[in-house]
C-alpha positions in Angstrom: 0.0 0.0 0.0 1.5 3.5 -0.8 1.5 6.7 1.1 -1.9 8.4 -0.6 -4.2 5.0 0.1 -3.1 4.8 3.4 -3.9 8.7 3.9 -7.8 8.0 2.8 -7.8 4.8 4.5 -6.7 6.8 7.9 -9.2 9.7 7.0 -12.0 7.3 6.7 -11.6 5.6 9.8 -11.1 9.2 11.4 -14.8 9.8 10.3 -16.0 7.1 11.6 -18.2 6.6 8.5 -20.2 9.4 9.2 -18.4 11.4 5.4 -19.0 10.9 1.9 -15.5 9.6 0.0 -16.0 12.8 -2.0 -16.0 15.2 1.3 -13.2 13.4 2.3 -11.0 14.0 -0.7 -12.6 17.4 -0.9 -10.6 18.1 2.8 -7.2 16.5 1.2 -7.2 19.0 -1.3 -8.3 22.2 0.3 -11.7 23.1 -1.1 -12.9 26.0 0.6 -16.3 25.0 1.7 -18.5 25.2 4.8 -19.2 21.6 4.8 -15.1 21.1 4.4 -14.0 23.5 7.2 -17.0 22.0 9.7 -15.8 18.7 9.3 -12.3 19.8 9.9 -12.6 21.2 13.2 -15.4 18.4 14.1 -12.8 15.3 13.6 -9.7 16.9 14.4 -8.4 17.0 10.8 -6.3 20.0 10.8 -3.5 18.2 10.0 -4.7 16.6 6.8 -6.6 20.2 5.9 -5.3 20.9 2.0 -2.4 17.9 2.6 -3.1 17.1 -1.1 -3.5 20.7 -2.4 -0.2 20.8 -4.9 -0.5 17.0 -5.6 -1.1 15.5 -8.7 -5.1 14.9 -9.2 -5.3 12.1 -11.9 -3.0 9.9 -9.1 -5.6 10.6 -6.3 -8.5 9.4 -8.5 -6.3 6.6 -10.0 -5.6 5.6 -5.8 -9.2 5.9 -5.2 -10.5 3.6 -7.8 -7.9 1.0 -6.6 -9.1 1.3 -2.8 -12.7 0.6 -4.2 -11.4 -2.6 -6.7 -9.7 -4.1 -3.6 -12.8 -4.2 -1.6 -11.0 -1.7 1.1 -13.4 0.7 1.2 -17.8 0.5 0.9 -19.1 3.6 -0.9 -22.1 4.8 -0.7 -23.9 8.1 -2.3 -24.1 9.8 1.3 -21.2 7.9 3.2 -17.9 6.1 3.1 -16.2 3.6 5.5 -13.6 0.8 5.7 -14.5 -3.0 5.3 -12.9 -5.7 7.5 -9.7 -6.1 5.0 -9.6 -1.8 4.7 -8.8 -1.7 8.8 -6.8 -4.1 8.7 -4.7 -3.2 5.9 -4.7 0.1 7.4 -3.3 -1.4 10.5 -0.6 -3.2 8.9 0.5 0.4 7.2 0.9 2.4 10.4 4.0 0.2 10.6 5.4 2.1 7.5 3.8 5.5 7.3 2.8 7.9 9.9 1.6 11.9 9.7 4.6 13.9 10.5 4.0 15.2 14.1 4.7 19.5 12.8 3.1 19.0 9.8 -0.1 21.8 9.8 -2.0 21.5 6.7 -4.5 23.8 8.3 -2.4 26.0 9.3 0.1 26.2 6.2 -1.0 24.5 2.9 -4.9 25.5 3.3 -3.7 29.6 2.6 -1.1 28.5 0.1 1.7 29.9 2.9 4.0 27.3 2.9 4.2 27.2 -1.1 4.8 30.7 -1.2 7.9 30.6 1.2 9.4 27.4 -0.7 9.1 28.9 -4.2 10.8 31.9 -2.7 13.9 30.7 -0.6 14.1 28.2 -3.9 14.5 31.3 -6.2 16.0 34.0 -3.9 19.1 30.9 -3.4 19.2 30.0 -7.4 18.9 33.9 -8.2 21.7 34.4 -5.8 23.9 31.7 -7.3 23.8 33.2 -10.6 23.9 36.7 -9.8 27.0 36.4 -8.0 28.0 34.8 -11.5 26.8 37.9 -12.6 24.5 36.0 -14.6 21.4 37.8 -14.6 19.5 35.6 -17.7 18.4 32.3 -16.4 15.6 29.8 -16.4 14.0 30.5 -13.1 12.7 27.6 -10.7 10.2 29.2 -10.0 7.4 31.0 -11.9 4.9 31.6 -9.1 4.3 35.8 -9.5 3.9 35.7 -5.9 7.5 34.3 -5.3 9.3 35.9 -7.9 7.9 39.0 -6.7 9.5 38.6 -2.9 12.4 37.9 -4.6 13.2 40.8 -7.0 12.2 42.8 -3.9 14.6 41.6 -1.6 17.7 41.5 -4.0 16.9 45.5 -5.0 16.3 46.3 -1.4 20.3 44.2 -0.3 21.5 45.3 -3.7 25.2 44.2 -2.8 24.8 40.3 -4.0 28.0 38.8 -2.3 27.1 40.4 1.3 23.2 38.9 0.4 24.3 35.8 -0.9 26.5 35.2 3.1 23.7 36.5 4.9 21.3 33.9 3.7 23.8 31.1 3.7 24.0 31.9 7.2 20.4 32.2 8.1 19.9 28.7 6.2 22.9 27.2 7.6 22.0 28.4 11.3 18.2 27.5 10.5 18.7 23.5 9.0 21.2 22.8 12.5 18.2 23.5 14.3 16.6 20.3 13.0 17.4 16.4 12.2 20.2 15.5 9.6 17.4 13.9 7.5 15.4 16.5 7.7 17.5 19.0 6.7 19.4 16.7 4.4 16.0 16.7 2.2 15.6 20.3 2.2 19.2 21.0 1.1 19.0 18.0 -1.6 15.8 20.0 -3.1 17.7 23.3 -3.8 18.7 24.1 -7.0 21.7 26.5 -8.1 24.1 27.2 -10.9 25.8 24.3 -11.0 23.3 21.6 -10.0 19.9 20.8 -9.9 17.6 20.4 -7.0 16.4 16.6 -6.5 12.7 15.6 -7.4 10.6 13.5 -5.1 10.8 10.9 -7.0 14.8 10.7 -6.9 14.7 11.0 -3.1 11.5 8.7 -1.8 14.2 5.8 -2.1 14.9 6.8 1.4 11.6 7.1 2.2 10.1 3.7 1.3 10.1 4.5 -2.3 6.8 6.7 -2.1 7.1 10.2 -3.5 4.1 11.3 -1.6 5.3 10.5 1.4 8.5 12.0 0.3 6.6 15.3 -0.4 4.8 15.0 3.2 7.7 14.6 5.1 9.7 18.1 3.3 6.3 19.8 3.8 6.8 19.5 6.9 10.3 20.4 7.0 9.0 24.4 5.2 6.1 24.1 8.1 9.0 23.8 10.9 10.9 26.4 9.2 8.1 29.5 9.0 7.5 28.5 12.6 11.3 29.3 13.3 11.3 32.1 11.3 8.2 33.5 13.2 9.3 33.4 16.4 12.9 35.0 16.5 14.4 37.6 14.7 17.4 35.6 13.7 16.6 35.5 10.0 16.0 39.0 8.8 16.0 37.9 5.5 13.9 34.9 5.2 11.5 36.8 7.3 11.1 38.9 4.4 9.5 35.4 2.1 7.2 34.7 5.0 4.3 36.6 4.1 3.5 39.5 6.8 -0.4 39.4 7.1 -2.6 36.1 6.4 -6.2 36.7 6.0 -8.0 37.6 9.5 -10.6 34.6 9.6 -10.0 32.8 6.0 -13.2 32.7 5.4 -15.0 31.4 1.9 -16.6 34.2 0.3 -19.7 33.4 1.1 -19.4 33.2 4.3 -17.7 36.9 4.7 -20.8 38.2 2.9 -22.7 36.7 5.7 -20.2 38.2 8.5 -20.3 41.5 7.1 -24.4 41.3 7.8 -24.6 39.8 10.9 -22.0 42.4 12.4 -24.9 45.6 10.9 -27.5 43.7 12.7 -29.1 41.4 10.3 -30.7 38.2 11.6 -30.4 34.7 10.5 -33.9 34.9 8.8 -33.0 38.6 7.6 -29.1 37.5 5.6 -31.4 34.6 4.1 -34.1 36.5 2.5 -31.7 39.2 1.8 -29.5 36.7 -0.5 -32.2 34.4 -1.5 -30.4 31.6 0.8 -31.8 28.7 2.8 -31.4 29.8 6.3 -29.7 25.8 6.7 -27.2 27.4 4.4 -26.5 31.1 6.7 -26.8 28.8 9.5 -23.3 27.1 7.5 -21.7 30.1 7.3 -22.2 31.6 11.3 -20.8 27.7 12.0 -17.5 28.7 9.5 -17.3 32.2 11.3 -17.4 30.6 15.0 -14.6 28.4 14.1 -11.8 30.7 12.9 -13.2 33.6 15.1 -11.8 33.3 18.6 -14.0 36.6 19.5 -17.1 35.1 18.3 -20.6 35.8 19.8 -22.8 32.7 21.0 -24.9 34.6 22.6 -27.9 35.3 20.0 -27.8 31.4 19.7 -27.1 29.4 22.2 -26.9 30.2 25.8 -23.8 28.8 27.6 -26.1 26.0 29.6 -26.7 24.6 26.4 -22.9 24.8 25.6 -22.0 23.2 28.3 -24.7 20.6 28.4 -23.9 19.4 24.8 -20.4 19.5 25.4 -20.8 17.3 28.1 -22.9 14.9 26.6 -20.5 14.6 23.1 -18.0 13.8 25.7 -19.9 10.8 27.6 -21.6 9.8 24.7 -17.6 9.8 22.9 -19.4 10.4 19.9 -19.9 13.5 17.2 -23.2 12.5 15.4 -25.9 14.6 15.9 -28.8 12.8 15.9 -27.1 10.8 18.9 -26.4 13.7 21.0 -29.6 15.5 20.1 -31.9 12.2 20.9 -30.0 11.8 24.4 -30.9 15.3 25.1 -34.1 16.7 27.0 -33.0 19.8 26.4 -35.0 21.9 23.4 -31.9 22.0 21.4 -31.6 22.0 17.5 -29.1 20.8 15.4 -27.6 23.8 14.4 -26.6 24.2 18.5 -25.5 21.2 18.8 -23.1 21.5 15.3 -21.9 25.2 17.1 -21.3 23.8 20.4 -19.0 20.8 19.2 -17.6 23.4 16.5 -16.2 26.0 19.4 -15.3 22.7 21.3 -12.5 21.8 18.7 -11.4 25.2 17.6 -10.6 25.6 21.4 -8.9 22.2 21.6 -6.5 23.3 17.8 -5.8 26.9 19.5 -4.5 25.2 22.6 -2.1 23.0 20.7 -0.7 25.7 18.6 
């Protein structure tokens, strides 16, 4: 079994059956949806959140199909789950792969962060090599705008290549001794300069049971490790500069900032749906998207904090997220859309605790 099987396979059995296969590879490759970021924060997926993102697609769907010919996996329209021979072949995998402990999909791969800062400490080092060549024509390893944008900004704000070019051998040299020999043995091997060529996955997953996915996982995590470092100490003043400054305040969808924007001039539930010729199930989505990445949230208008604390409590004895469990156990007068708030505010307190 490779690397992107065993990533569904785990996913699945995360869910507990209670996804479709399609939300589940939705989550893997970062569609912004309600539905995707709800189930995020209700399973503790954060991790896996947009893992998939900048991975091929026709090898997901190929991997898929295959999971489904083997009898590893029963598919329904609605829901997806493991068969006997799934969980078990899932067991026997967790002896080869596991999810690399710093790796924050969630956090780095959902907002595109963490391709940003490789694309541009891969160019700013190849532009480097070159220049101080004084070779200013050259295929560049990049073409992201984004990155090569950083980049010309940082070399015409240094301007004095050679004293550029020791700065940020320093800053990468005092950065990669800071983590495992492998680890930064795999981001060193991926650079590219004048006079060689940075290694592809699929020339370095031989140390990595041959599985370029996994290959890609593990130096993901490796750029997630290193914005971290970057962020916290003012070591590196210029890599700080490929880190971008701002990220979006809540990283909302779309949709769901239209509906933010109402609710803080007063509109109502009922109000934002007639307003946008919505269902209110579907406003009801968005104020669940806005409790999660807004730690200054309101509950108040919907849920007072007896009921928070009542259906916390009983998700907790009941060790269970489905609804219609939680909300049959209760006497409470409690609707669906509570409970869904009250287990969503549960788990973004739990993920802004661990980071």
């Amino acid at each position: 079994m490779d690397f992107l099987q065993f990533l569904i396979l785990q996913l699945l059995h995360k869910c507990r059956g209670e996804r479709s296969l399609n939300g589940i590879i939705h989550l893997l490759r970062g569609k912004r949806s309600a539905q995707t970021i709800q189930d995020i924060m209700l399973f503790d997926l954060q991790p896996y959140a947009a893992m998939l993102k900048h991975w091929k697609q026709y090898d997901v769907n190929s991997n898929v199909t295959e999971l489904k010919v083997k009898g590893l996996i029963r598919n329904t329209e609605k829901v997806a789950c493991l068969t006997g021979v799934g969980l078990k072949k899932l067991k026997d995998a967790t002896v080869l792969y596991e999810i690399p402990l710093q790796f924050n999909g969630l956090k780095y791969e959902w907002d595109n962060t963490a391709e940003h800062v490789w694309q541009s400490i891969a160019l700013l080092v190849q532009s480097i090599s070159y220049l101080k060549l004084n070779q200013s024509q050259f295929i560049p390893i990049s073409y992201h705008h984004s990155a090569q944008a950083t980049v010309r900004n940082i070399v015409l704000k240094h301007g004095n290549v050679s004293r550029m070019g020791e700065q940020v051998y320093n800053e990468l040299t005092n950065m990669l001794q800071t983590l495992p020999d492998e680890k930064a043995a795999l981001f060193v091997k991926r650079l590219t300069s004048s006079d060689s060529v940075g290694k592809t996955y699929d020339q370095l997953a031989s140390h990595f049971h041959n599985d370029a996915l996994y290959t890609f996982i593990l130096f993901r995590e490796v750029i997630h490790i290193v914005i971290r470092h970057i962020k916290q100490t003012s070591k590196y003043p210029i890599l700080s500069q490929v880190v971008p400054e701002k990220r979006m305040p809540l990283n909302l969808t779309y949709t769901a900032e239209i509906t933010r924007k109402l609710l803080m001039n007063g509109y109502t539930r009922d109000e934002i749906a007639n307003r946008r010729t919505l269902k209110k199930s579907t406003i009801e989505d968005h104020i669940i998207e806005i409790a999660i990445h807004d730690e200054n949230f309101n509950y108040q208008p919907y849920i007072t904090t007896e009921q928070l604390l009542l259906i916390e409590k009983t998700a907790k004895k009941l060790q269970t997220n489905k609804l219609k469990i939680i909300k049959d156990h209760l006497n409470e007068n409690v609707s669906y859309f509570q409970i869904r708030l009250a287990l969503s505010r549960k788990r973004r307190d739990l993920h802004a605790n661990d980071t």
